[in-house]
Structures are given as C-alpha cells and as structure tokens.
N, C-alpha and C positions, 0 to 999 in steps of 0.2 A: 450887363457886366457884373460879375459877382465881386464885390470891392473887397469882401474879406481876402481870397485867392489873390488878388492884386497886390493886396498890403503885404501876401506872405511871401507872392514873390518879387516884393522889391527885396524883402529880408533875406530872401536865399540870394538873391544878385549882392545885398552887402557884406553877406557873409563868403561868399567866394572871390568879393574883392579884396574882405579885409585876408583869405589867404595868401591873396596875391603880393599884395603890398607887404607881406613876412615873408615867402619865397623867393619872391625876388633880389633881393638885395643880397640871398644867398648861392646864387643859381650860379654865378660864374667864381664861387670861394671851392676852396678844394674841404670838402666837407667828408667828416670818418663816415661811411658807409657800414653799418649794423647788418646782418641779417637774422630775420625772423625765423622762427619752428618751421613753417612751411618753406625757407627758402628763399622767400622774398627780399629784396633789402628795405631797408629805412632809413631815414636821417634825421638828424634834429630840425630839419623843415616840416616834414610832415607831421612830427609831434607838436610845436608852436603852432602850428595854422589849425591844426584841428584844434588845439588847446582854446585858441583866440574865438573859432569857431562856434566853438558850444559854447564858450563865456557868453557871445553876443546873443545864442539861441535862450540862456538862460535866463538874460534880461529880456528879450522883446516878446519870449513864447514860453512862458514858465510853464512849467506841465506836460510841455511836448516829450515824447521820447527822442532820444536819439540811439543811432545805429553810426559808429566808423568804423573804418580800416583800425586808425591805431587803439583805440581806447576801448571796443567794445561795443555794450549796448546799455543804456541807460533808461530806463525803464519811465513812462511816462501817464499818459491819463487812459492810455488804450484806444484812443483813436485818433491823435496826430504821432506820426511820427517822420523827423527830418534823417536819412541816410545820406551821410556824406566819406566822401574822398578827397582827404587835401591837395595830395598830388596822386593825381591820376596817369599811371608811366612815371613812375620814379626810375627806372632805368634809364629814359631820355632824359629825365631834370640831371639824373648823374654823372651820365655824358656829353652834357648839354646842349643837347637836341632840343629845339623847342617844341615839341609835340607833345610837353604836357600838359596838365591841365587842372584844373578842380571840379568836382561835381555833387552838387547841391541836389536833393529832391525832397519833397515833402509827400509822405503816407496820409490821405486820411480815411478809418475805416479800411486800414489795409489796401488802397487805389491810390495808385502814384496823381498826384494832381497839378502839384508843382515842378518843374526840371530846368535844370541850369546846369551849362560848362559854359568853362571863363578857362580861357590858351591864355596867359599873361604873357607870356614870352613873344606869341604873334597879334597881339591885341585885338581880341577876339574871344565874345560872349554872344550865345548865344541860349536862350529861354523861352518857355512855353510855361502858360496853366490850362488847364482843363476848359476848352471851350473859348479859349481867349486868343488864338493861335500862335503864332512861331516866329520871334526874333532875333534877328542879327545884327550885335554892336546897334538896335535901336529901328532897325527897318525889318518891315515882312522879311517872311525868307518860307519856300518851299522847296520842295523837292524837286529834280530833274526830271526831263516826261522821255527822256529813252528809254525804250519799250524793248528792247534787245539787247539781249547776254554778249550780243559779238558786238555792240555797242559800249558796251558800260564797263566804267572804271570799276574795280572789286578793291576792296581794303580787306587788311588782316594786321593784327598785333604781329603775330610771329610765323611766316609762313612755315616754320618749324614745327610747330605744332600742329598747324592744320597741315600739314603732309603726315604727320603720326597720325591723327584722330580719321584719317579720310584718305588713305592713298592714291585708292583710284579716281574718288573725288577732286582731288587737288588733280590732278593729271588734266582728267578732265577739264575741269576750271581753266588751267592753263591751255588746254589749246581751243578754246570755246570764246573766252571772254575778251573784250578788246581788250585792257590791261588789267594788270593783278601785279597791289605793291604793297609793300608793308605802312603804308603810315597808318601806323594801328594807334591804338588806347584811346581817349576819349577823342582825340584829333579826328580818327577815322568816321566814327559817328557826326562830329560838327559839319566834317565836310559832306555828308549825305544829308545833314538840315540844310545845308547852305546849297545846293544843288551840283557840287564839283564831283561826287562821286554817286554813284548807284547803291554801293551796298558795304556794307561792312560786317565782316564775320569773326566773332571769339570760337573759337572751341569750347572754352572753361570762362565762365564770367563767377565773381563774386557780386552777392547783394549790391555792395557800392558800387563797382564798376559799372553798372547796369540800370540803378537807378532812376536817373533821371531823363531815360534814353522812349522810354514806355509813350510818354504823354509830349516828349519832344517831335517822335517821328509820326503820332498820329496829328497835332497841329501842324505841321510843316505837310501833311498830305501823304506819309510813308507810311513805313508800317515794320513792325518789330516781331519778332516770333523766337522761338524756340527751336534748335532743328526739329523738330517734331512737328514742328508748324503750327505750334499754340501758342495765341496773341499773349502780348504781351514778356515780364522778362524771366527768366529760369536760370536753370546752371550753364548754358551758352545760349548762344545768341545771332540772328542773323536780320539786319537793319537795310531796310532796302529802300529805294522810292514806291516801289507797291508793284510797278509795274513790270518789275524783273523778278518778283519774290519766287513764286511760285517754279518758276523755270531755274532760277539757285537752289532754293530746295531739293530741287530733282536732280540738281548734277551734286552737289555735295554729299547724296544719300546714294550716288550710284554702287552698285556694289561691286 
C-alpha cells in the first residue's frame, strides 16, 4: 500500500465533499446563470466550491499546482498537480437534474494517480489511486464483463453532439448497441466504475472533465482511450469496461 497516495486521496474525497456540502444547499434556489467566452454557463456554486476547494488544497498540499474549470491554473512545485471541476454538468445542477457531480484528481509527474467523482445530489462517490483499486460510496466496485455491443448500455453527454462529430457513427451505434442514453457528464463515467453501463463517450472533453476518469476505469478493470484509441485521457474520450472498447471504436470511426 503506498500511504502517501492514501493520505492524498482521502484529501481529494474531502475536498469533493467540502463541494458538496456548498452546492447543495444551492441546488434547488433559482440561481443567476452567467455564461462564459466559450459559451458554457456558470454560477456562483461553482465559484465557492472551487474557491473552498483550493483553500483546503492550500493548507493540506502547499506547493501542489492546481488546474480548474473556474479559476485557471495555479502553478506549483512541477510535479503534483490536483485538476478539479466543482460541478461537473452544470447544465443538470441548473435544471436540476441530479446527474452532477464534482471531480478531483491528483497529477504526479504529469500521471493521473489519484481520481474521485462525488453525485451529491444521488449520494454517490466513487475513487481509485494508482494500484489501490476502485471504490464505491466505500466497497470494490468493477466494471461489467458484457462482452457485446448488442449487450451494453452506451452513455453520451449530448447525443447532439455525437451525431455532429460521427454521423454515420451515431446511426450505426444506434442500431448495434443494446441501449444508447444521454446520462452523460461525470454520471456517465461513475456508472461504468460501478458496472450499470459499458461505455461512455464525450466527443469534446476538457482537462477537468476527464481527469480523474484515467486511473478510475483502469482500477475498476476498464479502460479509457482517446478515439484514436490512445490510453489514457485527450480532447475526447471513450470509457468502456475493456471488453466492448475496441468494437465502439470501430463503430464510432465508421465512415
């Protein structure tokens, strides 16, 4: 057991609760919605929780960097660094859908090691470190062993968007796969650690979104790629239990 990795991810699990415990108590108030340069919205939820966030990174891991959604990046010693998203699917916290989330990971040496989503809304954490394996709300948890595309649940953020990025892809998908649903954002990923779905696919991922999903689906027994089919995480994303991956690849790339 490596205790240091332990100790860091109890601190990413405290730090995605102390999100929780500021988002929530905002989640069902009718809150001004912001939108960002790119388009995105914001709200003064995700500002306090990331705010709250780094304060507590600041006391327990001086020197780390940090990477968010709101604030930027904070430059630190060059070899840890913590990438977080307060709320993860700020569009479902808006409409209040509980399918969001927060998502913690820790870099070191540039290698995700630590990963954590916390659903406050459906009370549900789930976390992995490097070699320590994969848990839910506190028990194992792995991946499902369906081994076929006309078996497996498929997740997507926006099926909007993967029908623009993939047309004939998405067509495909749809008459291939046993269901294809939208509970996207970091939801869609927890339910492939917890073994309720097969795969989950972004088109477009940011650093935070994707963070802590690397070191989450290779302890739970899955496996993460790139469409390009290179491990680990990039500018999108496809999260499988391992044993569908290769055959979603090849239908999302159809031409």
């Amino acid at each position: 057991m490596d205790r240091e990795l332990e100790e860091l991810t109890s601190i990413a699990r405290r730090a995605a609760a102390l999100a929780g415990d500021i988002v929530m108590p905002l989640y069902e108030q009718r809150l001004t919605v912001e939108l960002k340069a790119d388009g995105t919205p914001v709200t003064e939820a995700d500002r306090r929780a990331e705010e709250a966030m780094r304060e507590l990174f600041a006391r327990e891991t001086p020197g780390f960097g940090v990477l968010g959604e709101e604030q930027g990046e904070s430059l630190g010693d060059g070899h840890h660094r913590w990438v977080i998203d307060p709320i993860d699917g700020t569009k479902s916290f808006i409409h209040h859908v509980p399918l969001f989330g927060t998502l913690v990971a820790l870099e070191r040496d540039g290698k995700p090691v630590v990963g954590v989503v916390a659903c406050p809304a459906v009370g549900e954490t789930a976390w992995a470190n490097r070699g320590g394996g994969a848990y839910l709300n506190g028990e194992p948890t792995r991946v499902s062993e369906t081994d076929s595309l006309s078996g497996a649940t498929v997740l997507t953020t926006s099926s909007a968007s993967l029908q623009r990025r993939t047309p004939a892809g998405f067509a495909r998908l749809a008459r291939e796969a046993g269901l294809v649903r939208s509970w996207g954002d970091c939801y869609g990923y927890l339910a492939v650690v917890a073994g309720r779905a097969e795969a989950m696919i972004d088109p477009v991922v940011n650093p935070w979104d994707i963070a802590p999903f690397a070191v989450l689906m290779e302890e739970a027994g899955g496996r993460l790629t790139t469409w390009d089919g290179v491990d680990g995480a990039g500018e999108d994303a496809i999260a499988t239990n391992g044993r569908i991956h290769e055959a979603l690849l090849e239908v999302l790339t159809a031409g």
